[in-house]
C-alpha positions as CSV (number, residue, x, y, z in Angstrom):
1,X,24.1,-4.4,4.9
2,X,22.8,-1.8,2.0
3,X,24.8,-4.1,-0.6
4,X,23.0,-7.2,1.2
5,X,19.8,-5.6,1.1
6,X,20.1,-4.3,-3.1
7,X,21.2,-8.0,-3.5
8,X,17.7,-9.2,-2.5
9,X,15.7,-6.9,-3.9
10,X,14.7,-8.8,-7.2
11,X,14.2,-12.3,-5.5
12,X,11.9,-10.1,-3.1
13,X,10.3,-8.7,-6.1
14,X,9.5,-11.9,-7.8
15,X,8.1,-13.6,-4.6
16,X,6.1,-10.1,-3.9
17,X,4.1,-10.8,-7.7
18,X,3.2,-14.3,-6.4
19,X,1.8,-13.1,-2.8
20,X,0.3,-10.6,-4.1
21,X,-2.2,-12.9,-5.9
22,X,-2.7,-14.6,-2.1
23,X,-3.3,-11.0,-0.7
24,X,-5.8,-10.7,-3.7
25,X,-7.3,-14.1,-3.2
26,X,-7.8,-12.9,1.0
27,X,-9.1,-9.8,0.1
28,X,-12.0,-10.7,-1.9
29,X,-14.1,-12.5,0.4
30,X,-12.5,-10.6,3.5
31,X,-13.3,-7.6,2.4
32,X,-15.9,-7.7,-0.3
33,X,-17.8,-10.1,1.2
34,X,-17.4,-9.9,5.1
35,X,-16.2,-13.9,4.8
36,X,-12.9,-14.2,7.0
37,X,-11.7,-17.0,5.3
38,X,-8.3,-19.2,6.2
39,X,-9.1,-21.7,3.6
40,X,-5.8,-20.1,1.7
41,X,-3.3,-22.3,4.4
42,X,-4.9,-25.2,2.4
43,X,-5.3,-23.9,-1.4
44,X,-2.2,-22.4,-1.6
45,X,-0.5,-25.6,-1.5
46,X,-3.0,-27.6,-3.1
47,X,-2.6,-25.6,-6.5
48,X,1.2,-26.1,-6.1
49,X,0.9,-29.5,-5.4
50,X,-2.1,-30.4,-7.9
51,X,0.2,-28.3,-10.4
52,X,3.2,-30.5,-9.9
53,X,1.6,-33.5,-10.0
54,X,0.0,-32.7,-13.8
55,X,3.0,-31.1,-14.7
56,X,5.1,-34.7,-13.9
57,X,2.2,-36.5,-16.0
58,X,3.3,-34.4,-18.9
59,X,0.5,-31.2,-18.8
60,X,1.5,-28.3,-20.7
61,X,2.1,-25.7,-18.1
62,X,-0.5,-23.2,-19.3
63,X,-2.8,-26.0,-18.6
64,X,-1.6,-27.0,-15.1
65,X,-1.3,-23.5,-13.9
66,X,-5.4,-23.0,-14.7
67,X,-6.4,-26.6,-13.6
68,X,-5.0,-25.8,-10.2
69,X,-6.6,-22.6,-9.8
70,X,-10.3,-23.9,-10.1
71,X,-9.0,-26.5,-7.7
72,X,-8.5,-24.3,-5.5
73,X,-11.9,-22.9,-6.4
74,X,-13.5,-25.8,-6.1
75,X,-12.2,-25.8,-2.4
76,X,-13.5,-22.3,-1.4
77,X,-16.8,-23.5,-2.5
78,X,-16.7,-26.5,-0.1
79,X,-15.9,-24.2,2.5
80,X,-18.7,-22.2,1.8
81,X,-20.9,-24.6,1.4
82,X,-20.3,-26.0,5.1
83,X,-20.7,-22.3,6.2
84,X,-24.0,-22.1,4.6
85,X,-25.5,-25.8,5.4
86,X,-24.2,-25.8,8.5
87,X,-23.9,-22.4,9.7
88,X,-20.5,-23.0,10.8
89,X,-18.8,-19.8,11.9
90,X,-16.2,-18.6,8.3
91,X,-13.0,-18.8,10.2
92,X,-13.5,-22.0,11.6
93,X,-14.9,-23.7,8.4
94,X,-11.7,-22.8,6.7
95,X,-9.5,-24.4,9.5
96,X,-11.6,-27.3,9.2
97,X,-11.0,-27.3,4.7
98,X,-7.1,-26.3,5.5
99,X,-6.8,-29.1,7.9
100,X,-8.3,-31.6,5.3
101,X,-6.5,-30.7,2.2
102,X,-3.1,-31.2,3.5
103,X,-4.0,-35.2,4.0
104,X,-5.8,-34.4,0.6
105,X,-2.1,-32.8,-0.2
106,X,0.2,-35.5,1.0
107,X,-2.1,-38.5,-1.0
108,X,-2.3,-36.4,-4.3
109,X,2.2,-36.2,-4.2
110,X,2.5,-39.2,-2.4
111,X,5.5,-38.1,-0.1
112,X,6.6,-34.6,1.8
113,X,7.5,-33.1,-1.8
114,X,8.0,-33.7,-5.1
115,X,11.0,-32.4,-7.4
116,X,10.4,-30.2,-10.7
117,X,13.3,-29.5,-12.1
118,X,13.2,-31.5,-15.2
119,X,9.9,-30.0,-15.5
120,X,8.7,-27.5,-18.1
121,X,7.1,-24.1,-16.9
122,X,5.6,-21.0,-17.8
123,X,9.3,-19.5,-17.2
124,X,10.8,-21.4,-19.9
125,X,9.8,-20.3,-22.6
126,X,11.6,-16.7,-21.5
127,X,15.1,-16.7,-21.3
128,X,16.3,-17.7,-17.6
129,X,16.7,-14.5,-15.8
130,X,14.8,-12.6,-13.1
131,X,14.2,-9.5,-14.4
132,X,12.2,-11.5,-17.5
133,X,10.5,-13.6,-14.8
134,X,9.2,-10.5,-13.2
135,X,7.9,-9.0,-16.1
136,X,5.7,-12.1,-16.7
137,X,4.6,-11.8,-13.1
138,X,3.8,-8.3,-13.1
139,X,2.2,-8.9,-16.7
140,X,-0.2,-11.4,-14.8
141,X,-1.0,-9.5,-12.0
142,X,-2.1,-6.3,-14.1
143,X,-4.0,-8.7,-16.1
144,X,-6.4,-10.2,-12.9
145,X,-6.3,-6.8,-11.3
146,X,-8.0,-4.9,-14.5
147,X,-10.3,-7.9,-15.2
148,X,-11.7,-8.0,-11.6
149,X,-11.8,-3.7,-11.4
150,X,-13.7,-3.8,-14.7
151,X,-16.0,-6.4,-13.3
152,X,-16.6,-4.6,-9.8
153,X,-18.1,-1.5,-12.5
154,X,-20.6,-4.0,-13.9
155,X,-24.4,-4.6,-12.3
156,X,-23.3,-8.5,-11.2
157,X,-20.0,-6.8,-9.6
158,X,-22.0,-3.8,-7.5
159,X,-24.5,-6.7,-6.4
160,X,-21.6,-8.4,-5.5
161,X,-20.1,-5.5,-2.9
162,X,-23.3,-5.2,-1.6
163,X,-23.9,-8.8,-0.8
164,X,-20.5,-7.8,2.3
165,X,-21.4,-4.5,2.2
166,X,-25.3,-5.3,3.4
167,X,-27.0,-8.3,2.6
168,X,-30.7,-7.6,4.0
169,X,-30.7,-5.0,1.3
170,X,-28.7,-7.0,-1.5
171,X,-31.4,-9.8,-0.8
172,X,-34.3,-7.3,-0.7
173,X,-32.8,-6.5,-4.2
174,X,-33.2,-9.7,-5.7
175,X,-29.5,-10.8,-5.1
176,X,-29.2,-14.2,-4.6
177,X,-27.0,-14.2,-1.5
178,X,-25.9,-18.1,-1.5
179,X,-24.7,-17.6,-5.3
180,X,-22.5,-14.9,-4.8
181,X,-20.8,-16.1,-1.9
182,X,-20.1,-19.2,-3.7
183,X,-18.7,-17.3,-6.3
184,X,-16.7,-15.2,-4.1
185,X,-15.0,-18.3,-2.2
186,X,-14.3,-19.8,-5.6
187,X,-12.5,-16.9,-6.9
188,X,-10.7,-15.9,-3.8
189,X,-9.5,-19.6,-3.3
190,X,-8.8,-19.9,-6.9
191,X,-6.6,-17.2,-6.9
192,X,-4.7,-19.0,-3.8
193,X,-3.9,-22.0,-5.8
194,X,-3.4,-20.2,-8.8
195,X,-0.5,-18.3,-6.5
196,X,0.8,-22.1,-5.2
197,X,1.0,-23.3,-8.8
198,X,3.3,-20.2,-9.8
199,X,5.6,-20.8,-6.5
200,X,5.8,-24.3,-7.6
201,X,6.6,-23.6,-10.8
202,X,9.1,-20.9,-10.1
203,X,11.2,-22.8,-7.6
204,X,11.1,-26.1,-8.7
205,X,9.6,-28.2,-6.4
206,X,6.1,-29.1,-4.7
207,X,5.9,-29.5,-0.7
208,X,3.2,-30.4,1.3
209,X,3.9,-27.4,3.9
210,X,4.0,-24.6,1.7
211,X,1.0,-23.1,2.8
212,X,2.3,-22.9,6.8
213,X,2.0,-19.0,8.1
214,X,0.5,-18.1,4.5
215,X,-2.5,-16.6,5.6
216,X,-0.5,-14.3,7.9
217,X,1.5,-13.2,5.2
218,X,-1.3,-12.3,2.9
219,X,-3.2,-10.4,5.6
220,X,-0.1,-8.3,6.4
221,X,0.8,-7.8,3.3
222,X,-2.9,-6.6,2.6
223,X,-3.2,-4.6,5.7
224,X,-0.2,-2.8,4.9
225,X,-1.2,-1.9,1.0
226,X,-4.7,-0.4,2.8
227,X,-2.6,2.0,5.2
228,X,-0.1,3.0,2.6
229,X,-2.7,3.8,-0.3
230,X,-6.3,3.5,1.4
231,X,-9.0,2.0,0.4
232,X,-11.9,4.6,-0.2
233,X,-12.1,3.4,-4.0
234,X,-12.5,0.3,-5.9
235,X,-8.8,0.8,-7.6
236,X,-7.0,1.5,-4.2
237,X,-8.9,-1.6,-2.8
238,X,-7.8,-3.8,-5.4
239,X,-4.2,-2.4,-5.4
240,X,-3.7,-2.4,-1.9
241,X,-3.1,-6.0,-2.1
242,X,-0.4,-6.0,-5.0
243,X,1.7,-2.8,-3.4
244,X,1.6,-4.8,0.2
245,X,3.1,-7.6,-0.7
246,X,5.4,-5.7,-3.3
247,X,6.3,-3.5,0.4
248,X,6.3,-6.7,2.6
249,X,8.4,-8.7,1.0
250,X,10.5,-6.0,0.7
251,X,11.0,-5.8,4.3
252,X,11.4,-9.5,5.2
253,X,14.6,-8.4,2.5
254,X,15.8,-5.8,5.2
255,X,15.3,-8.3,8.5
256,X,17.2,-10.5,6.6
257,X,19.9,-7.5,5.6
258,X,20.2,-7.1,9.0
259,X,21.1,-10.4,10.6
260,X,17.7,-12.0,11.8
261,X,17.1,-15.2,10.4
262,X,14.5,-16.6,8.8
263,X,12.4,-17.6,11.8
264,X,12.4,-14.2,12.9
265,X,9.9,-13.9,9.9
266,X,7.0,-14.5,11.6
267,X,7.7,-12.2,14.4
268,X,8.3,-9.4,12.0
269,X,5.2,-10.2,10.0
270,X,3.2,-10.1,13.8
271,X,4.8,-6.9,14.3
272,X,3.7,-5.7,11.1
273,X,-0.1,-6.5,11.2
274,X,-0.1,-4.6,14.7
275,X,1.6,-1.7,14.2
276,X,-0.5,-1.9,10.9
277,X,-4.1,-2.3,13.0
278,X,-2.7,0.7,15.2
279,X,-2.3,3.2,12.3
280,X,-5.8,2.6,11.3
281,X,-7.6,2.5,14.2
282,X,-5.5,5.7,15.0
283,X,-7.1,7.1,11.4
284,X,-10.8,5.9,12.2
285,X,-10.4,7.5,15.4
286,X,-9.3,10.5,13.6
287,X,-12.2,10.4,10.9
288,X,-14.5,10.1,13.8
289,X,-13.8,12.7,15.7
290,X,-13.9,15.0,12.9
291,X,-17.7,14.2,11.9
């Protein structure tokens, strides 16, 4: 079981790196703004998707990787725009942009999935072993994660928090509300298909239900970051994304060291998020009592 377990360890890695940019992408508006937004079940596949199909027409895959994030973008925007216009509740708007992209999905590939494997990638160019494709990973992660930390220090990033944080008193400031929401959703969602195009490109191949159970998987993997390393501070808050997945995936390693199969995944992720919820309520408890 232990030699089973150490076997999977790097594959677990690598896929951690690529969720961990999901976790990011649910985090934003989640927790910055106070937007639950599911839209990720739909960009995370349409980046992958979007990325394979510009990769078969010959895009460098640089290119691809970026055009299918501000897809993705694009998307979150549509899904807050129908929150705003139509003051549909968050969750439900991004069932509603989920459910459309995967017809939107299906039509761009033209069948259930598309094979890459003749395909350039980012992971080409390095020589073709995993601890090289981690590196890049990691490498891309600490890139977004300093970026977006030395952008949360800046006046447009403290309006920003305060837009979820309270927005009578963000819009009493002068913050435009609608703006930053839009820009929230875009970058959240951008970073979901930014996540799908790397998967694609990784595995070698495009399908159209990639994104199934994704959302789950981000928000236990970003649950679990927040009760391992907290989130009182704008580093921990941004981490806590990156070491949850990094820790989940890591675990889905162990069910499968044990004998569960695959399927069991979703239970184990279920079992996660609650025993997850428990601790922290259990800690705000706590805090309270104390004050």
């Amino acid at each position: 079981m232990i030699d089973t377990f150490f076997a999977l360890v790097p594959t677990g890695l690598t896929q951690g790196l690529i969720i961990a940019f999901v976790a990011l992408g649910v985090m934003v508006p989640f927790r910055l703004l106070n937007f639950p937004d599911l839209t990720s079940e739909g960009t995370f596949p349409l980046g992958g998707c979007f990325c394979a199909i510009l990769l078969i027409h010959g895009y460098p895959p640089i290119t691809a990787l970026l055009l299918a994030a501000i897809a993705g973008g694009i998307m979150g925007i549509f899904t807050a725009g129908i929150h705003i216009s139509l003051r549909v509740n968050t969750l439900l708007c991004g069932i509603i942009v989920s459910t459309i992209l995967y017809s939107i999905n299906l039509r761009l590939m033209g069948k259930p999935n598309l094979a890459l494997f003749n395909q350039e990638s980012i992971f080409s160019f390095l020589a073709d072993t995993q601890t090289n494709k981690t590196i890049l990973l990691l490498a891309l992660n600490i890139i977004v994660i300093t970026v977006f930390y030395q952008f949360l220090k800046t006046e447009k990033g403290l309006r920003f928090r305060a837009v979820g944080l309270n927005p009578t008193v963000a819009m009493h400031q002068g913050t435009h509300l609608t703006l930053y929401t839009f820009f929230g959703l875009f970058l959240g969602n951008a970073l979901n298909g930014f996540s799908g195009a790397l998967m694609v490109q990784i595995q070698g191949y495009a399908d159209v239900g990639m994104g199934v159970g994704i959302i789950i998987q981000a928000l236990a993997a970003m649950m679990l970051g927040e009760t391992l390393i907290g989130t009182q501070k704008r580093y921990q808050l941004l981490l806590a994304p990156f070491v949850g997945a990094l820790v989940y995936l890591q675990i889905q390693g162990l069910v499968m060291a044990l004998g569960l199969q695959p399927s069991d995944f979703k239970l184990v992720t279920g079992v996660i998020v609650l025993l997850t919820l428990s601790i922290q309520l259990k800690r705000s408890t706590a805090t309270k009592r104390l004050l």
